[in-house]
Backbone bond lengths (Angstrom), bond angles and torsions (degrees), N, CA, C in turn:
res aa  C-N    CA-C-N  psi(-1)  N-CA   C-N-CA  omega(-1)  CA-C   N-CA-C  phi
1 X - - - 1.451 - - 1.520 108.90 -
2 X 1.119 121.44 117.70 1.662 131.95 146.96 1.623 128.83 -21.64
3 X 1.188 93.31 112.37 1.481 80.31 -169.80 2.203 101.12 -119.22
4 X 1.183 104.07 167.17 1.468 103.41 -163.00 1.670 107.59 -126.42
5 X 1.504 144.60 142.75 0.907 147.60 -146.26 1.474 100.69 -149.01
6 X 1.782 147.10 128.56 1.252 135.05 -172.53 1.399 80.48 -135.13
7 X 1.848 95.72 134.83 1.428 119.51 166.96 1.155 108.85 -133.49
8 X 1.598 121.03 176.66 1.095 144.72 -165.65 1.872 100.00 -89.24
9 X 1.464 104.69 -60.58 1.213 99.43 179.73 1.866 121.54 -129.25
10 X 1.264 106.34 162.87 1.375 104.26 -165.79 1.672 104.46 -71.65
11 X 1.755 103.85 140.97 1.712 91.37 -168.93 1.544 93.87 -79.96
12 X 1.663 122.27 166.48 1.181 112.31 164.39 1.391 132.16 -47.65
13 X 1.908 119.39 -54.82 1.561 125.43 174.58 1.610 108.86 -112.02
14 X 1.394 96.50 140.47 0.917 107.61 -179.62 2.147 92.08 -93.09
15 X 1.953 101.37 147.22 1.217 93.01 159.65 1.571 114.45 -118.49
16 X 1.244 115.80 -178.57 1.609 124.36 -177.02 1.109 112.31 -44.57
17 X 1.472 116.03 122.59 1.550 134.48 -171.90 1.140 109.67 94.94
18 X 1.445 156.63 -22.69 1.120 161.57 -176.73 1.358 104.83 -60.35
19 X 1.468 131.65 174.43 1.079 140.61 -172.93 1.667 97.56 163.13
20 X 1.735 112.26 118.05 1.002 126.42 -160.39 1.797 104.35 -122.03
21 X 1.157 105.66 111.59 1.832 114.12 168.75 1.259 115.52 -85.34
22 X 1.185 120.91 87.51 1.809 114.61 179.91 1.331 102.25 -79.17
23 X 1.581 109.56 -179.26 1.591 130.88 -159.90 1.636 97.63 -72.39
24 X 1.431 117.15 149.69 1.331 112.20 -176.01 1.246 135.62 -60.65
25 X 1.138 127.41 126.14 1.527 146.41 -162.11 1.457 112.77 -134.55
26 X 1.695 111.69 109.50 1.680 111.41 -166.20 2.034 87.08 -103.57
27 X 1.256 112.20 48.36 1.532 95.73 -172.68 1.444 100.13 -76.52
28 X 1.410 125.48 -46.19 1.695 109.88 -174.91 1.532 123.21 -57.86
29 X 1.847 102.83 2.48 1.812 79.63 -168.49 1.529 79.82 -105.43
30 X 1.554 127.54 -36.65 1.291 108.48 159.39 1.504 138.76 -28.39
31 X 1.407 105.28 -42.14 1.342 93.79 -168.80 1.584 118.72 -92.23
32 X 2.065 102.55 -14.93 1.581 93.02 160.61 1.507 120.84 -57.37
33 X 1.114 114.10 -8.70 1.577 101.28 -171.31 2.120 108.06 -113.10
34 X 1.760 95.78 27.00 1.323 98.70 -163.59 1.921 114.83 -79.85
35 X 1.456 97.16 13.44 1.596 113.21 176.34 1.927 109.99 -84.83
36 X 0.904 82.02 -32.08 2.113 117.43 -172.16 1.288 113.46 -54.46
37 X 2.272 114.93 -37.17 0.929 100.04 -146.55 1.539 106.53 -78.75
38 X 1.445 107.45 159.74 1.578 115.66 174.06 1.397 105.71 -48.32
39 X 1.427 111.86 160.71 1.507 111.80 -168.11 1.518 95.30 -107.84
40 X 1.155 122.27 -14.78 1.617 132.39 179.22 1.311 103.13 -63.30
41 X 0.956 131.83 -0.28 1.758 127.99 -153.14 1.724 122.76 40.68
42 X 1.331 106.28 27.47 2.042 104.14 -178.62 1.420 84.34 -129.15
43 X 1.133 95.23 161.67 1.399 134.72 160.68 1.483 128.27 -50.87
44 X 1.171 134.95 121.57 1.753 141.80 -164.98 1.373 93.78 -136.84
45 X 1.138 99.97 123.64 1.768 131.80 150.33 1.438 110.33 -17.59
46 X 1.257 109.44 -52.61 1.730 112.04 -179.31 1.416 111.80 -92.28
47 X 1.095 112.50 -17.66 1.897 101.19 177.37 1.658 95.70 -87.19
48 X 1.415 117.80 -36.54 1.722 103.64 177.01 1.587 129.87 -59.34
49 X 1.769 103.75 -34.31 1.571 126.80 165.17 1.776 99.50 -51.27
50 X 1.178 107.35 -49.21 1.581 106.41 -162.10 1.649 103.81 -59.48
51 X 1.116 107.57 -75.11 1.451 135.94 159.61 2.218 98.39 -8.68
52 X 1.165 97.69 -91.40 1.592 114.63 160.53 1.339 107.58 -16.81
53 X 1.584 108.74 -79.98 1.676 101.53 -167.33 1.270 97.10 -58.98
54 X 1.125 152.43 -57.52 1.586 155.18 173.78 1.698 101.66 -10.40
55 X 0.961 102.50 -79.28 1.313 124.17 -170.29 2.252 111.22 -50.81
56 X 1.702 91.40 -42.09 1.459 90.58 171.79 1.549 126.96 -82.91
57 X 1.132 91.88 -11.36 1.595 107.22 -173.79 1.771 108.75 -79.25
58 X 1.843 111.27 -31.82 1.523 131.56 174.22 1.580 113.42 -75.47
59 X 1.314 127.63 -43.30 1.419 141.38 -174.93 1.215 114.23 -127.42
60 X 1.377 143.61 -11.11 1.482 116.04 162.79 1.643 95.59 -159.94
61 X 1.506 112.38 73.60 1.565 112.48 178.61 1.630 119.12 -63.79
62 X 1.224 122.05 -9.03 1.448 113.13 -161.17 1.846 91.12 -109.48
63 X 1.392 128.75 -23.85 1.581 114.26 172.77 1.710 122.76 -108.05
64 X 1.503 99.40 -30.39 1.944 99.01 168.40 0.976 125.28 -107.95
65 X 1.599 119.52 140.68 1.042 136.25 163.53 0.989 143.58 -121.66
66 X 1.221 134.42 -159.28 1.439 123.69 177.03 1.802 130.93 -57.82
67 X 1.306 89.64 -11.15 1.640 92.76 -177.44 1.516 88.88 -121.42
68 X 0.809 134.90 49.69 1.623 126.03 -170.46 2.051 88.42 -98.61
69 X 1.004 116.27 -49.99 1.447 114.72 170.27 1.789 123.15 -88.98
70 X 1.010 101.11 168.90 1.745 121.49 -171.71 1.749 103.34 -73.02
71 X 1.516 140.27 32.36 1.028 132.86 -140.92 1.832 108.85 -49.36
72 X 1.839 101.11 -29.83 1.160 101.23 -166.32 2.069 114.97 -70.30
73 X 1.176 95.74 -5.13 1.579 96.67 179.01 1.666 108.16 -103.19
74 X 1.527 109.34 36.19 1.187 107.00 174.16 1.758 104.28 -151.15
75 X 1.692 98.00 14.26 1.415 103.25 -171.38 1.848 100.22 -80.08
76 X 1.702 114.35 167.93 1.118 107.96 -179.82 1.646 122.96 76.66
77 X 1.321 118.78 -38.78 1.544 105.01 161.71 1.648 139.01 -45.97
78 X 1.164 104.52 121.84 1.598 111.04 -165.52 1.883 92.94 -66.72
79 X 1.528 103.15 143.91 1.623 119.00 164.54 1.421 109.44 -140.99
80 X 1.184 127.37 140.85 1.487 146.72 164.39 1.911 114.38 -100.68
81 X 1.100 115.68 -10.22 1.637 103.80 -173.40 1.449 90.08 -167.69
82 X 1.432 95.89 164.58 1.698 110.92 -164.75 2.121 98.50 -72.36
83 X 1.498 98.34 -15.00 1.585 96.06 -158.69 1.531 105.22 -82.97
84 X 1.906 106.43 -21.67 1.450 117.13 173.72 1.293 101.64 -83.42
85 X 1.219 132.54 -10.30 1.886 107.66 165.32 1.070 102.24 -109.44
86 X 1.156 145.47 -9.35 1.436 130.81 144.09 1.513 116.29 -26.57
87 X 1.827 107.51 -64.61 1.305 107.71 -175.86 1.472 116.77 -70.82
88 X 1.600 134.60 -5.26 1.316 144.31 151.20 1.632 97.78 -70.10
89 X 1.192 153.16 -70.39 1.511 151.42 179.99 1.583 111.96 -39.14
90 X 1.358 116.31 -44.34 1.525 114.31 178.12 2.065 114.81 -73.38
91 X 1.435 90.87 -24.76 1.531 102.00 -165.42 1.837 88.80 -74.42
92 X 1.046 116.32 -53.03 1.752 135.26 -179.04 1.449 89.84 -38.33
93 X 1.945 110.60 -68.08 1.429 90.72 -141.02 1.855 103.69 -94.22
94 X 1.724 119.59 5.13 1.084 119.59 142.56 1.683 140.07 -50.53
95 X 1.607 98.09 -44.68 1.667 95.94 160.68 1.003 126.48 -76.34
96 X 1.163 131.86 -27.57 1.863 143.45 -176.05 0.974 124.23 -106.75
97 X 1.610 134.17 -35.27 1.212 131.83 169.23 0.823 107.87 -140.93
98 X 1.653 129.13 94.64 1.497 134.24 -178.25 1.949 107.69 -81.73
99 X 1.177 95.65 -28.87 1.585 105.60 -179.88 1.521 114.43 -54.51
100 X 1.221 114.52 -18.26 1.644 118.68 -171.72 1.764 94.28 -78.39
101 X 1.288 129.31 -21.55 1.951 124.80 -160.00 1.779 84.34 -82.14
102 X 1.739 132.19 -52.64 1.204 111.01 -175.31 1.994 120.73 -47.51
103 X 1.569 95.64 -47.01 1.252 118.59 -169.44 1.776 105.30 -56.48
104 X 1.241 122.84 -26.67 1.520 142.26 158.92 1.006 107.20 -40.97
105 X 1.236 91.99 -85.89 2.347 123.50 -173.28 1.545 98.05 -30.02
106 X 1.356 95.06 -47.99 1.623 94.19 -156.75 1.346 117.44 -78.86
107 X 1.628 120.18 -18.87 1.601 133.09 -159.46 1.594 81.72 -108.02
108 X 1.269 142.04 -15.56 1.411 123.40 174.33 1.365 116.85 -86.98
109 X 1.734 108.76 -35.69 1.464 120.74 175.90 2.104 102.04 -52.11
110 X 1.480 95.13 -55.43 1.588 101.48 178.41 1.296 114.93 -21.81
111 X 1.476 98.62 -76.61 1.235 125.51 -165.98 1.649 126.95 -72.52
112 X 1.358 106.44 7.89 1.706 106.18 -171.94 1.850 98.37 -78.27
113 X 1.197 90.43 170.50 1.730 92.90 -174.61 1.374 115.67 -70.78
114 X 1.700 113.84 160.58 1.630 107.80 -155.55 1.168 104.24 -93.08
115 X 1.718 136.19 20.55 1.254 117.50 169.15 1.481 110.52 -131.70
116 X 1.396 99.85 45.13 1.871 125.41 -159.35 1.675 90.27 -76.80
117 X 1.400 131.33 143.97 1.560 117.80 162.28 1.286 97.23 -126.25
118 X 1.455 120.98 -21.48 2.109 94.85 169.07 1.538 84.13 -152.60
119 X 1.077 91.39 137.08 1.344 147.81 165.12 1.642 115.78 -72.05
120 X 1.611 110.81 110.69 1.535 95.35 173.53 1.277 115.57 -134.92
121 X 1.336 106.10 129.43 1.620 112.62 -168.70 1.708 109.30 -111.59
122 X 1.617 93.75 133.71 1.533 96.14 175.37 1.497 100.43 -77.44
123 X 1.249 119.21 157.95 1.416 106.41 -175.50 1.812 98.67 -102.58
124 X 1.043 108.23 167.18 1.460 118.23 -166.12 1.834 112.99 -161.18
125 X 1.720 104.78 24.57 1.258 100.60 -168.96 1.448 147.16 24.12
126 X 1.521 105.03 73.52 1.226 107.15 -175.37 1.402 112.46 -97.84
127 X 0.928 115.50 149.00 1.838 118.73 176.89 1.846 96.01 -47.50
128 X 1.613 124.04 131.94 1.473 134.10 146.17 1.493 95.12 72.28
129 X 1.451 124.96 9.09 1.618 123.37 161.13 1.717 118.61 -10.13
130 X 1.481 96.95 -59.28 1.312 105.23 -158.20 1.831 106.43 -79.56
131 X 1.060 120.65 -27.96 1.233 134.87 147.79 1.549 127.28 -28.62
132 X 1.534 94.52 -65.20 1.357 100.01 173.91 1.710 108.05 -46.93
133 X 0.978 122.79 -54.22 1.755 149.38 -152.80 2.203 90.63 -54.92
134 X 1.478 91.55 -62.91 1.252 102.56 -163.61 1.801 91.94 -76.27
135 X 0.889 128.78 -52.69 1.511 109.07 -164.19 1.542 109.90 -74.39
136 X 1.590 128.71 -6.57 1.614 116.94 136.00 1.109 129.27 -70.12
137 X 1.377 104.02 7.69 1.909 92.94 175.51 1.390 122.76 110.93
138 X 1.650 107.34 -13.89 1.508 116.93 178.29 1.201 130.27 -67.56
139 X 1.318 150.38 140.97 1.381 149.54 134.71 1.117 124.88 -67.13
140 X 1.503 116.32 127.67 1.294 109.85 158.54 1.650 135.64 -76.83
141 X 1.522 102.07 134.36 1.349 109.15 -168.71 1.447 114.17 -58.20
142 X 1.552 134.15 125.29 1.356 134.95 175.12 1.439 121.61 -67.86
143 X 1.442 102.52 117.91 1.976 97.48 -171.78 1.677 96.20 -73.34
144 X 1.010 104.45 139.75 1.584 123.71 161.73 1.270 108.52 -46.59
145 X 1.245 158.12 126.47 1.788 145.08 135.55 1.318 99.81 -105.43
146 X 1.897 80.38 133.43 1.520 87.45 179.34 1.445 124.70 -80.34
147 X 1.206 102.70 147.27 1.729 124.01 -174.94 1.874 115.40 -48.11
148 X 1.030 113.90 127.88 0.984 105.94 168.38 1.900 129.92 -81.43
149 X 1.076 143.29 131.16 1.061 154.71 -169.41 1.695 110.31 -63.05
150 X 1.127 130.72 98.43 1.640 105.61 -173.67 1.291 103.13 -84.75
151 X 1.447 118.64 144.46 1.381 131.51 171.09 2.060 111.27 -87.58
152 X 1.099 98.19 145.15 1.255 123.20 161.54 1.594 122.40 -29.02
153 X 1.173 97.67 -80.17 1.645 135.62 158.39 1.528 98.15 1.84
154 X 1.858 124.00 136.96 1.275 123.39 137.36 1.538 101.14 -104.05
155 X 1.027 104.34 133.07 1.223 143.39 162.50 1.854 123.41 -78.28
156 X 1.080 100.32 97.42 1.915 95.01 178.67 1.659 88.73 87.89
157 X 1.464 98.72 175.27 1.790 121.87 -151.94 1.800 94.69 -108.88
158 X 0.917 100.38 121.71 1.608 105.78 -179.63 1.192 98.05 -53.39
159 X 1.556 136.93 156.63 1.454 153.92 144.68 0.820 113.23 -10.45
160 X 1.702 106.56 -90.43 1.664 122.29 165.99 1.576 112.76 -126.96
161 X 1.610 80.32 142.27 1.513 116.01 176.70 1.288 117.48 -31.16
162 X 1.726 122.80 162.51 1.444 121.86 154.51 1.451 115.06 -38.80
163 X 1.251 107.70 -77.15 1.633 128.85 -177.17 1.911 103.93 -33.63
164 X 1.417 107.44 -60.35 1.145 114.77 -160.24 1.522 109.44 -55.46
165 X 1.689 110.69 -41.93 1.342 128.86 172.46 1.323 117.95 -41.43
166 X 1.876 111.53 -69.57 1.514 126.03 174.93 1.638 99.40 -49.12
167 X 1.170 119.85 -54.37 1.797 110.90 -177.08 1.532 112.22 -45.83
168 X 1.612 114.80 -55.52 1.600 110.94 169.29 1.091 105.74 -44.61
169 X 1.332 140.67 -44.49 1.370 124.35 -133.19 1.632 100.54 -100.80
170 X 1.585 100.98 -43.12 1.991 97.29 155.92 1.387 119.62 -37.63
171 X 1.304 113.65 -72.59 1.419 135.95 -168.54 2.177 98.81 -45.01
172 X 1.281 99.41 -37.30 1.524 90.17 178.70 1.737 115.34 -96.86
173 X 1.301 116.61 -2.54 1.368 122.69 158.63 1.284 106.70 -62.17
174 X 1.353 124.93 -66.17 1.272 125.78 -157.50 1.200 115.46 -76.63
């Protein structure tokens, strides 16, 4: 069984069996459409739709589409590299369609390779994350805490005394 591990940050190497889900990144549907881009350097209504259906057609073909977001309140923004409209594409599909980041989680968990044994996800707060994890089948990995050492030591004044003890313990002989 697969088991799953959530960190803060991505480790540098991954070793054998691992399989690592980083924070969401729509760069491949960006870059099929990297013939498209406006030559103005801003943003168009129809290259963001394109982009969009791309993206709904990969992670959730049967509810988003191309109009699933506001494209026109994101028209006109200047971009230089596919990684700065990425971060315009995540901001889009955070205000408008937050439902597409589960639909992610879940088509990457699918899809990791079939002889994967942990799984490591940067976390990126998605609504029911941990959900996703367990209803593919995952376990979560148990953090170690370290053991505490017991000391010797009494600590604080016993109840009752030696004396007081041996007196009970007469008193219930007799």
């Amino acid at each position: 069984m697969s088991k799953f591990i959530v960190v803060k940050e991505a480790p540098a190497e991954l070793k054998k069996g691992e399989y690592l889900i980083d924070t969401p990144s729509f760069l491949p549907q960006i870059a099929l459409h990297k013939t498209k881009i406006p030559r103005n350097g801003l943003t168009g209504s129809h290259y963001i739709r394109m982009i969009i259906d791309s993206i709904g057609q990969a992670y959730d073909p049967e509810n988003m589409t191309a109009y699933s977001v506001k494209a026109h309140l994101y028209e006109g923004r200047k971009f230089n590299s596919e990684k700065e409209m990425n971060d315009i594409v995540l901001e889009m599909l955070r205000n408008d369609y937050p439902a597409v980041f589960a639909k992610y989680l879940d088509t990457k968990i699918r899809n990791r390779p079939s002889k994967t044994e942990l799984v490591i996800y940067v976390d990126s707060d998605i609504k029911g994350q941990y959900e996703l994890f367990y209803k593919n089948g995952l376990s979560e990995v148990e953090k170690e805490q370290p053991k505490k050492e017991k000391s010797d030591k009494v600590v604080g004044r016993p109840a009752v005394t030696k004396e007081q003890a041996e007196a009970l313990k007469n008193q219930a002989d007799s």
